[in-house]
N, C-alpha and C positions, 0 to 999 in steps of 0.2 A: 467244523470251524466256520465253512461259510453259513452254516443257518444262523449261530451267533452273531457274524459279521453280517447279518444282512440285516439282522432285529438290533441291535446298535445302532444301523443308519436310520432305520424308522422312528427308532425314538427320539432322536436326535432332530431327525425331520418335522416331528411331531411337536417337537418345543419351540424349533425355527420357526414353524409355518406362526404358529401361537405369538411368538415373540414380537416376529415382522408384522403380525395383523398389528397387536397392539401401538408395536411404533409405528404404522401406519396411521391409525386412528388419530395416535399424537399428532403426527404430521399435520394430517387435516386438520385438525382444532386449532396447531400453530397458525394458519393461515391466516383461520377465521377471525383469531384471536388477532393478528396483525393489520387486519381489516376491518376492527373494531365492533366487529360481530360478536359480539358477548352471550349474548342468548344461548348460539348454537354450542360454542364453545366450552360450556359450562356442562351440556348435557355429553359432550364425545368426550371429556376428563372426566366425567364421573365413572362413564360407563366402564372406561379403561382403571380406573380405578378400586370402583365395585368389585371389578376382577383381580384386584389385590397386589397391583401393578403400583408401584413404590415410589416418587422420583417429586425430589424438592422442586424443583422446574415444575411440574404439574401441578402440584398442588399452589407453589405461587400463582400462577395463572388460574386455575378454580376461585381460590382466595382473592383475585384481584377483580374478577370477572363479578363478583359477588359486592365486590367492596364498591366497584366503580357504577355499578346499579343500586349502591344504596340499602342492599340484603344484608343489611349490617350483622345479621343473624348466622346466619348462612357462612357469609365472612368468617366470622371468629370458627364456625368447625374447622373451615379449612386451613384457616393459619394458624389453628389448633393442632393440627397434622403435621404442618411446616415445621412450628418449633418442637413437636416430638421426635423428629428428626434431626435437626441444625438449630443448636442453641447461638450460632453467631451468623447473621443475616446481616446483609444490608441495613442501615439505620430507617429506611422507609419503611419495614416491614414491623418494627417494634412499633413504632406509630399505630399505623393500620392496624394491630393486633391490637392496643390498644383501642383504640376507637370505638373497634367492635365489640372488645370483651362489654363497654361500657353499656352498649344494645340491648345487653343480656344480663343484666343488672351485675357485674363481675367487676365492681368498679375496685375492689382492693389490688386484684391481679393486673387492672388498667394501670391503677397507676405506679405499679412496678413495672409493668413493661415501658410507661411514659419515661420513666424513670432512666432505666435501660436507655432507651433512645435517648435522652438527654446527655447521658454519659459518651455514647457512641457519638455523637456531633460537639462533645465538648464544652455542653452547659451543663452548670451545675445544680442539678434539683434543688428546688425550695419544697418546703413542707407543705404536702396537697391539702388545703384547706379551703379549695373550691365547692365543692359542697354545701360546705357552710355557708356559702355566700350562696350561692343559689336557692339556698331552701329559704336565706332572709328575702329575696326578690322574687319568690315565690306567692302563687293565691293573688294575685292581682287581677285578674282577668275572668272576667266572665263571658265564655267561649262560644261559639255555636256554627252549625255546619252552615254556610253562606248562601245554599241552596239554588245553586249556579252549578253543582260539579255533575260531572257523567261518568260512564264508567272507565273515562282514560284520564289522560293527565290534564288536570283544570291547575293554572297557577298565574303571578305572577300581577296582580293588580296594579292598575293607577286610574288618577282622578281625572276625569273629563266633563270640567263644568257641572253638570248633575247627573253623570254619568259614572260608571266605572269600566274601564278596557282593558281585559286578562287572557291569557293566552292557555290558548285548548288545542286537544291533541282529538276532541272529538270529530268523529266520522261526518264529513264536508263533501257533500256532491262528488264531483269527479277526483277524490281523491278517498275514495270508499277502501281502496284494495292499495292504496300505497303507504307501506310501513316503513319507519327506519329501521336499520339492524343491528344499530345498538341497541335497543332494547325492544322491539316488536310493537313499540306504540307508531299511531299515524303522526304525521308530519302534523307540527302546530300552526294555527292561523291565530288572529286577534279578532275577539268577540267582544262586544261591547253587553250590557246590561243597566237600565234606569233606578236611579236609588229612590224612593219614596223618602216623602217627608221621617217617617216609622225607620227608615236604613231597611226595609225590606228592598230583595233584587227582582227587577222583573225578566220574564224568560231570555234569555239569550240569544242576540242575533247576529248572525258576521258584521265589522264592524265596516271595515272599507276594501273594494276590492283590489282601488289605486295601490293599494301597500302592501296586496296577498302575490305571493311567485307559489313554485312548484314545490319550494323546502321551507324550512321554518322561518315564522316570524314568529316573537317574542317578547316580552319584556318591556312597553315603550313608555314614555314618560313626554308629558307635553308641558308647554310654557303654560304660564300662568293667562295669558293672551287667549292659548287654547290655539293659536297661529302655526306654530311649530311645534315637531315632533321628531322624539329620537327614539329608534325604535332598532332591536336586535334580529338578525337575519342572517340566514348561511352568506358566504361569499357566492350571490347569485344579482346579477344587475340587468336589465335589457335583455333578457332570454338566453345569458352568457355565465357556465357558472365557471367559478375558481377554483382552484384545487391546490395544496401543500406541494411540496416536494416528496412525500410520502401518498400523495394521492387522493389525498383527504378534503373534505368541502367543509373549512371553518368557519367559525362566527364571525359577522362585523357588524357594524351601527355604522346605520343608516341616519338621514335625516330625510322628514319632509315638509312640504310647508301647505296650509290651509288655503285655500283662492275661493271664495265664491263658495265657502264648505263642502270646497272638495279639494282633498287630498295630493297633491303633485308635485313634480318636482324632486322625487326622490334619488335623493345622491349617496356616493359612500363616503364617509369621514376619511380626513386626507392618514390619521392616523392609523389606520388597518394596515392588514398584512393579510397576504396570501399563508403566511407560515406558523401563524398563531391566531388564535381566537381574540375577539374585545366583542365584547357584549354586556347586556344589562347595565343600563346609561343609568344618571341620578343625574339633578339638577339640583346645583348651590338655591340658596334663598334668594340669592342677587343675578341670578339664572345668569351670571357672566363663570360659572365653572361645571362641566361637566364631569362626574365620576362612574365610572365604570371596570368594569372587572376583566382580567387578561392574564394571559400567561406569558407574556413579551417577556423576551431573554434574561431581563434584570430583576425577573420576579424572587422572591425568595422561597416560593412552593408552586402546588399544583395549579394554582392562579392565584393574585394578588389584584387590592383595589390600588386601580391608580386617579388622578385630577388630570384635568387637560383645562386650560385657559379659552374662553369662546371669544376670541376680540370684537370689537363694534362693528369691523366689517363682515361679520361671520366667519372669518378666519380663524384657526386654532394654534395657539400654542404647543410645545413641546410635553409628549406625557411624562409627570411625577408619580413615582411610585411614593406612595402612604409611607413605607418605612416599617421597621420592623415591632413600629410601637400596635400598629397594626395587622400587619401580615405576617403569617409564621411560615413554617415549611407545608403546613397541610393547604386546605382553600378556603380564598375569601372571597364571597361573590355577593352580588344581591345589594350594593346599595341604595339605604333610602335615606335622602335630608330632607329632617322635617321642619316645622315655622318657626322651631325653637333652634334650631342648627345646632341639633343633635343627627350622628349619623350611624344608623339601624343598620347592620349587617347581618350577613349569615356567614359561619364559620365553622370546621370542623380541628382547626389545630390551635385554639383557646380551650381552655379547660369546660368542658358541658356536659351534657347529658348522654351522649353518641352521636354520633352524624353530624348532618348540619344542625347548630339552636341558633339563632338571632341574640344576637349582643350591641351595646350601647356604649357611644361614645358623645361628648359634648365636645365642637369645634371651636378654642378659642378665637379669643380676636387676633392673638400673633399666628393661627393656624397649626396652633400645636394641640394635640389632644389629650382630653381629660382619661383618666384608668378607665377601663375597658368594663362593662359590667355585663355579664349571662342576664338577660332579662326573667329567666327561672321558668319552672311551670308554671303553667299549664300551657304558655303558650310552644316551650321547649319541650321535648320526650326523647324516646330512647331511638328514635328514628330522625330522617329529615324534614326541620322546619326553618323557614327561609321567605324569601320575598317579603317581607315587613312593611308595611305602611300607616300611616295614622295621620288622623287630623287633633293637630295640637289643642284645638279648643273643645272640639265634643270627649275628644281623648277615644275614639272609635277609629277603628279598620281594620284591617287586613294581613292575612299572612296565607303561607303555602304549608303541606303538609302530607308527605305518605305516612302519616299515622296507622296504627291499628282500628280499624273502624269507619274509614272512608270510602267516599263508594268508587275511586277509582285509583291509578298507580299514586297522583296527589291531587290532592282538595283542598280548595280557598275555606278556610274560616273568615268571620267575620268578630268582632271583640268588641267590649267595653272595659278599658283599663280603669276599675275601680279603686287603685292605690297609686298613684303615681312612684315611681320611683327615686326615691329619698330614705336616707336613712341617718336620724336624726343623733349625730353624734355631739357630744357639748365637749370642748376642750376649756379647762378653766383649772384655775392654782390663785397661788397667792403668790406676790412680790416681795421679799425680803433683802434687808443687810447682810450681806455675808458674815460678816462680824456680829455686830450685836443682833443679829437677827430683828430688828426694830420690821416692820410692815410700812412699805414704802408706797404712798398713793403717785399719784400722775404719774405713772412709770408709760412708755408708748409701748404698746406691743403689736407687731408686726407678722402679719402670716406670711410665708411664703409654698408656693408648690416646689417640687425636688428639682425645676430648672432655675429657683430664685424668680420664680414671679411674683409680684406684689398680689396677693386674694385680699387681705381684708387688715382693716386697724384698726383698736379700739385701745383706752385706757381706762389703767387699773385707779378703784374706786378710792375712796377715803381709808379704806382698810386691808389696801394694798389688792385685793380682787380683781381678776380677770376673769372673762368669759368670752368664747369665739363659737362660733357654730362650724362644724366642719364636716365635709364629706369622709364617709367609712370607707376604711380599705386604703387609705394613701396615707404617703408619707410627707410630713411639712416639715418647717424650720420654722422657727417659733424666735424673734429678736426682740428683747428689752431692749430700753434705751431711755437714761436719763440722766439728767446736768450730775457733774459730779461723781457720777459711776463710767465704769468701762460696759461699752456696750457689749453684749451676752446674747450667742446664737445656738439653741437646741434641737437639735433634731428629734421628732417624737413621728411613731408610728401607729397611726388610727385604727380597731378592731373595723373587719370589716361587719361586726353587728352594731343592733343601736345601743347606746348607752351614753356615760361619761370617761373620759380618760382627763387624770390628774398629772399637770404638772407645774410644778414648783420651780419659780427659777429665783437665785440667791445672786445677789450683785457685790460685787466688791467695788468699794472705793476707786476714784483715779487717783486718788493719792491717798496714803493712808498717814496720819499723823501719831506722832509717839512722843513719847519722853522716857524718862530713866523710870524706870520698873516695869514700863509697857514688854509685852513679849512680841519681838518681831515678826515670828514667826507665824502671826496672826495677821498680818499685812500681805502673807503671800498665802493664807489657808493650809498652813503647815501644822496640822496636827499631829503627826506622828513620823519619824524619821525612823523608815523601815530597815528592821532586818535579818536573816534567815532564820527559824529556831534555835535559840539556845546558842546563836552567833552574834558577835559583833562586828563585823566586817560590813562594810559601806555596799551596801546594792548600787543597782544601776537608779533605780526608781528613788535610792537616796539622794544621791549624789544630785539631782535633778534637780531635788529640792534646796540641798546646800549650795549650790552654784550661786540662787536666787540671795541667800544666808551674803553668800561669798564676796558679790556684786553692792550691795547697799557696804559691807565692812570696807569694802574697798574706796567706795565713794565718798566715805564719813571716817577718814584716817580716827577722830578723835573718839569714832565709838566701840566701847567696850561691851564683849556679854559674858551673863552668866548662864553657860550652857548643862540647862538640868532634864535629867530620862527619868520617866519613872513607868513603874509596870503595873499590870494588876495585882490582885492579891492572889491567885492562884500560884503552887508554886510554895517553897518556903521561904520563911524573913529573909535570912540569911543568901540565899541562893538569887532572890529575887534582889535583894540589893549587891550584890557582886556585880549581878549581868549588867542592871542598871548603871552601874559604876563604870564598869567596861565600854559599855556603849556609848557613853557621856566621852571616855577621855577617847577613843576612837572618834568622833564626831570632830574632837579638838582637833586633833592630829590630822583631820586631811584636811581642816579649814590650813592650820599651820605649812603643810604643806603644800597647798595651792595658795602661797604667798600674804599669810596673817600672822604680826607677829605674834608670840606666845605672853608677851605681858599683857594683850588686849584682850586675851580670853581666860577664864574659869570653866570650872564643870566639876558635876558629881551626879551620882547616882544616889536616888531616895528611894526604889524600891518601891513598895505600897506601903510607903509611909505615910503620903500625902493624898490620897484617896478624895476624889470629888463627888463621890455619892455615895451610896450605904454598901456597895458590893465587899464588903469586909469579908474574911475568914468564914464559911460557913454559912452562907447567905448565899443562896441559889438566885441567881441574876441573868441577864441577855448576855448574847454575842456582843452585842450592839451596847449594853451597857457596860463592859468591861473594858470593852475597845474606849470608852470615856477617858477612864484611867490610863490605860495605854499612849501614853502624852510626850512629845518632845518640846520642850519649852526654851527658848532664846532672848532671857531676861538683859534689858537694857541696862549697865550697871554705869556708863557713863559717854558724855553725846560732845 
């Protein structure tokens, strides 16, 4: 019995020893994973994994290790793993599972799990029809590698007088052997490059050493002066760095000023934080607003663009966050306004390609923005593309990109936007009488956007004709308005392709004039007083209409009707003028009962007696022509 007992403990020791290595293993990678070492992280879950070691925590962390490097690929096996395991996650994880499947061209399963996640946070999916609109704002660009990248991270353009200054992760004298460990590349510095008349770049040279420290710079954008500059940098000042409450060395913006073409004076914006990142600054057109990207407490995702106000003494305002016409729960980083104040982002929680694409917005003049547009391929893919700049008159510049095909983690393109972005929708109808239908010329017609802004006016022609040109993909309110008519407001929704959309709008009278034989009932567009099949009993949707009946009888003691139904011809004679009948002296009876005396009304039913067009007996006709005949009429018999 002890040789038994003694081969039991070793087996048991033998799973232990197994058990404990591999929760060890885990252990480490939690660390590393906590210290934003992703790389190594990545490789001590697989390993433990490979060996067939099981555990939703593991594999989130693989999958996030992957997602937050951009392996959009990668990503989706692991949170492949996740949900074969836990069909009910976290709402962040349906996201990211999305995102990724998209990578990997799985965009149907994307946007079910999008789907999914929308239901988990308690919006209500609309029908994915983003696609469509990307492939319309697609093929615009004519692409090419910028001929500036190395084989580490080149990104992040802007304009310096006849210059361009982009931020590189290439290997830099005494910073040969220092990497960060989030992802194994060197610390970034700013390199500057000369544009030829051609837009060819010349080799690349550090751009100033005033503005280079020990950890990254990034990202900077200059005044139009060329005087100042704001530029993205760890929390590092005076040979002093900053650290989170978690230990961490965040981004901030910097500013600094030009003297004598040199560089100085570099301070941190008073709106930073040791406890979150602000980075990748933009300048308004009127360089009195700066924008910049952050994860400050009020963000709605993984970072959001916010504005800050630059006052005349260089002081700053209070940061706004964009709002959620902008910002989702995923990130939004990367602004650029360009001469046209339009403002270029990059985004991964709007509808795209995978990863970061760059998306387009127009900045009104009340500062509310236009619908959001994916700029399409080529310049988007199934990876991330970001950092966007352009010059509004050549229609050339710049973007970032770890595409498939670059020669480093990412690579600046450079572009010629050969279609601009427009898509040429015509809104137009004709102006009509409600009643006689007559085509009503001078009618005003008014556009508005879905907050009631005034976009555009024009009036209808001689033969009542409108035409508007209107942006695709949004929704307007469309108001007539003419002497003598009640003015008339539609809402219409725009294909986001090109084309026309038709709409008709019909006016009614401000007053409608009658006399005895007129049917009143055509004063309020009452053509037909519904009611359930083969019932006569008052709907709600009747009564609605008879109130209107109810109201003019009450205000004209001296007028009389004759209240006549009639039906289609489907149905027998017989059968069709009973119901007709019934519904006629029903109509009487609740007028009489909501206070009309009974010698002020008649009624009867005619059945398809009376027929206004050819659908007789045996004569295959429309829905729509039958419903002709289907008529409640409310003849004036005396006023």
């Amino acid at each position: 019995m002890k040789k038994y007992f003694t081969l039991y403990i070793a087996i048991l020791s033998l799973f232990s020893l197994n058990g404990f290595s591999q929760k060890s293993k885990l252990k480490s990678a939690d660390t590393k994973y906590n210290n934003l070492a992703y790389i190594d992280a990545i490789k001590a879950y697989e390993k433990v994994a490979q060996k067939g070691y099981k555990s939703a925590d593991m594999y989130q962390k693989i999958g996030n290790s992957y997602y937050f490097n951009g392996e959009l690929e990668s990503a989706a096996k692991w949170y492949g793993e996740l949900f074969a395991m836990h069909t009910d996650l976290e709402p962040e994880y349906y996201f990211r599972y999305s995102q990724s499947l998209k990578s990997i061209g799985e965009n149907k399963k994307a946007d079910e799990m999008l789907q999914l996640f929308h239901q988990k946070i308690g919006i209500t999916s609309k029908s994915m029809n983003y696609l469509d609109q990307i492939k319309a704002n697609s093929g615009r660009y004519q692409i090419e590698n910028a001929g500036i990248n190395s084989p580490y991270s080149d990104y992040g353009t802007a304009k310096y007088g006849n210059k361009i200054v982009f931020t590189t992760a290439r290997d830099t004298g005494g910073l040969t052997h220092r990497t960060h460990s989030w992802n194994n590349q060197f610390f970034t510095n700013l390199y500057t490059s000369q544009v030829s008349e051609e837009g060819t770049l010349s080799k690349p040279e550090p751009f100033d050493d005033a503005v280079k420290s020990r950890f990254h710079e990034a990202t900077p954008i200059f005044t139009k002066d060329g005087k100042t500059m704001y530029f993205t940098r760890n929390n590092f000042l005076k040979g002093k760095k900053g650290k989170s409450q978690d230990k961490t060395t965040l981004l901030k913006i910097y500013r600094a000023n030009s003297v004598d073409n040199l560089w100085t004076n570099v301070t941190e914006l008073p709106f930073n934080s040791d406890q979150f990142s602000t980075a990748h600054p933009a300048l308004s057109l009127d360089e009195k607003t700066l924008y910049f990207a952050s994860n400050r407490p009020d963000s709605f995702g993984e970072s959001d663009i916010y504005k800050v106000q630059i006052n005349t003494d260089g002081s700053f305002g209070t940061p706004i966050n964009l709002g959620d016409t902008i910002n989702t729960v995923g990130r939004e980083s990367f602004p650029f306004i360009s001469d046209e104040n339009e403002m270029y982002f990059a985004s991964d929680g709007h509808p795209g390609l995978g990863g970061f694409d760059v998306f387009v917005t127009k900045i009104n003049s009340n500062g509310t923005y236009s619908d959001i547009q994916n700029v399409g391929e080529n310049v988007n893919s199934a990876k991330d593309d970001f950092a966007y700049c352009i010059d509004s008159k050549t229609r050339r510049g710049y973007f970032s990109s770890n595409r498939t095909g670059g020669q480093g983690s990412d690579d600046i393109y450079q572009f010629l936007e050969t279609k601009r972005l427009t898509c040429d929708q015509e809104l137009y109808g004709e102006i009509t009488d409600e009643i006689t239908k007559e085509l009503l010329p001078n009618v005003k017609i008014s556009l508005y956007n879905n907050l009631f802004e005034l976009l555009n006016t024009t009036i209808s022609d001689g033969n009542g004709n409108y035409s508007l040109k209107v942006d695709c993909g949004k929704d307007f309110q469309v108001r007539a308005e003419k002497s003598e008519y009640n003015t008339k407001e539609q809402k219409i929704s725009i294909s986001s392709l090109e084309g026309k959309t038709y709409l008709p709008i019909a006016l009614e009278k401000t007053k409608c004039k009658v006399t005895i034989g007129d049917d009143l009932g055509k004063c309020f567009g009452i053509k037909n007083i519904y009611f359930d099949f083969d019932k006569y009993n008052i709907r709600v949707e009747a009564a609605i209409d008879l109130e209107k009946i109810l109201i003019v009888l009450t205000d004209n003691p001296g007028m009389k009707l004759d209240i006549r139904s009639h039906t289609d011809s489907r149905g027998t004679f017989k059968y069709n003028e009973v119901l007709s009948n019934n519904r006629a002296k029903s109509t009487i009876q609740w007028l009489i009962k909501n206070g009309i005396h009974p010698n002020r009304l008649t009624a009867k039913g005619y059945g398809e007696n009376q027929l206004v067009n050819h659908c007789s007996d045996g004569v295959y006709c429309t829905e729509e022509e039958h419903q002709l005949n289907r008529r409640s009429e409310f003849i004036i018999t005396a006023l």
